[in-house]
C-alpha positions in Angstrom: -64.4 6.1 0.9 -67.5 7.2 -1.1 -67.3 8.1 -4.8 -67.9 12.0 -5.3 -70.0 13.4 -7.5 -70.6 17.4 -8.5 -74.0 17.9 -9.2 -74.8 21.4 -11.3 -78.1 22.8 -11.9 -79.7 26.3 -11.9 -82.8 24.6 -10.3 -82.5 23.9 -6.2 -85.1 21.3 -7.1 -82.9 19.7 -9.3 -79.8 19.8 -7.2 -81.9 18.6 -4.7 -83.5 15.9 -5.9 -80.0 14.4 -7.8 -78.5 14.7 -4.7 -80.7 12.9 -2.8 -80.8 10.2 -5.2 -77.1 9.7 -5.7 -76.2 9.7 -1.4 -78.8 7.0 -0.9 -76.7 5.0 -3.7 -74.1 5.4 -1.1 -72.2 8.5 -3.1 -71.1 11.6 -1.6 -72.1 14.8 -3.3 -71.0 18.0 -3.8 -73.3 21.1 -5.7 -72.9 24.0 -7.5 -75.5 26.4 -9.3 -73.9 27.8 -11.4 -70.8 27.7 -14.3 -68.6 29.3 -12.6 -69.1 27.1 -8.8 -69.1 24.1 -11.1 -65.2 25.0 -12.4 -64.5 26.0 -8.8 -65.4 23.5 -7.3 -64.3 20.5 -9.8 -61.0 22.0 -9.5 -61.5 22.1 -5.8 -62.7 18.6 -5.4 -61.7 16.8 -7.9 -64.9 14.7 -8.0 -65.1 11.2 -9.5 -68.0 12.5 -11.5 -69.6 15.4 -12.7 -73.5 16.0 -13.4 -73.8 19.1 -15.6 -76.7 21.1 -17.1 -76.2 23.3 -19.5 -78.4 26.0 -19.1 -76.2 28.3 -16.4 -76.1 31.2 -15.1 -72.2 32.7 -15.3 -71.0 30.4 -17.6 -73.4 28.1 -20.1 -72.7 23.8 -19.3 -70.9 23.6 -22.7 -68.3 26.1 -21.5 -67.8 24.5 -18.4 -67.6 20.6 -19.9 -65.3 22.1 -22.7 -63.0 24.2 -20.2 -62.5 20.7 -17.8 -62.2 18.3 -21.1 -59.6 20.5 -22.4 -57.6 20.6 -19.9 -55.2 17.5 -19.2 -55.9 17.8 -15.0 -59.4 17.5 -15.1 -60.1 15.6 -18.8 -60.1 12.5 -16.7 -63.4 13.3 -14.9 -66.6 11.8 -16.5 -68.9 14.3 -17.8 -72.8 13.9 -17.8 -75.1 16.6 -19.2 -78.6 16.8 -17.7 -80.6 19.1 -19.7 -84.0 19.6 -21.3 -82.1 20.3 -24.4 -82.9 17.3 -26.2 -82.3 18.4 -29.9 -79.9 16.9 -32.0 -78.2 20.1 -32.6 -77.5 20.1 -28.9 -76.4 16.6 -28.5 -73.7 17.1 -31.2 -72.8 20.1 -29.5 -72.5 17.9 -26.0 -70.3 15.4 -28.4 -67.9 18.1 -29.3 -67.4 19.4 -26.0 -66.4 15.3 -25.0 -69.0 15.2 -22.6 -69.4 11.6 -21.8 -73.2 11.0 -21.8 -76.5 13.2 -22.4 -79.1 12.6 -20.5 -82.4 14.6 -21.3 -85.2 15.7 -18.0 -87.2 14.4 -17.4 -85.1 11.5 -16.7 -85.8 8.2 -14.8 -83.9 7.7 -11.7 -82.7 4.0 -12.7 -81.5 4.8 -15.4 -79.5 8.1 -14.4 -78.5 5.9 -11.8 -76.9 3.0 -14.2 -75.5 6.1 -16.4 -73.8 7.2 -13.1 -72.6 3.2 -12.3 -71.4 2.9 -16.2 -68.8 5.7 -15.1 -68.3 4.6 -11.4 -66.6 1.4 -11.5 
């Protein structure tokens, strides 16, 4: 049974693109495009992992890591932020919501891809 991963990002390209990567490294994938899908549907699916920007339509990444981490059904899941956001102010931020990792675009796809591994065992 393949690992499964929610991928969120405003960008179809994105989505795309991440998905594409992460099912021909064997992993199943679900999507979302917005904050509000990406709570849906991680309550829905109860994916292994979740890929998260944080520029969102509906509800802004932060909200969404921050609303799973809190909450002892879902705090479990690993949380990676994918962003352009690469400030410090916003990595703190990313800390303080418990994401698990921050990963700034443009990212290289070996590396996401060990990021992914480090929280897929």
């Amino acid at each position: 049974m393949p690992k499964k991963i929610l991928v969120t990002d405003d960008s179809p390209t994105i989505v795309a693109m991440i998905k594409e990567l992460l099912e021909s490294n064997g992993y199943a994938v679900v999507t979302a495009v917005d904050g509000q899908e990406a709570l849906d549907k991680a309550k829905q699916e109860k994916p292994d992992l979740i890929v998260l920007d944080l520029m969102l339509p509906k509800i802004d990444g932060y909200k969404v890591c921050a609303m799973l981490k809190f909450d002892k059904n879902y705090s479990k899941i690993p949380i990676i932020i994918l962003t352009a956001r690469a400030g410090e102010s916003d990595k703190e931020l990313g800390t303080e919501v418990r994401a698990d990792a921050y990963v700034t675009k443009p990212f290289e796809p070996n590396a996401f891809l060990s990021k992914v591994k480090e929280f897929i065992k």
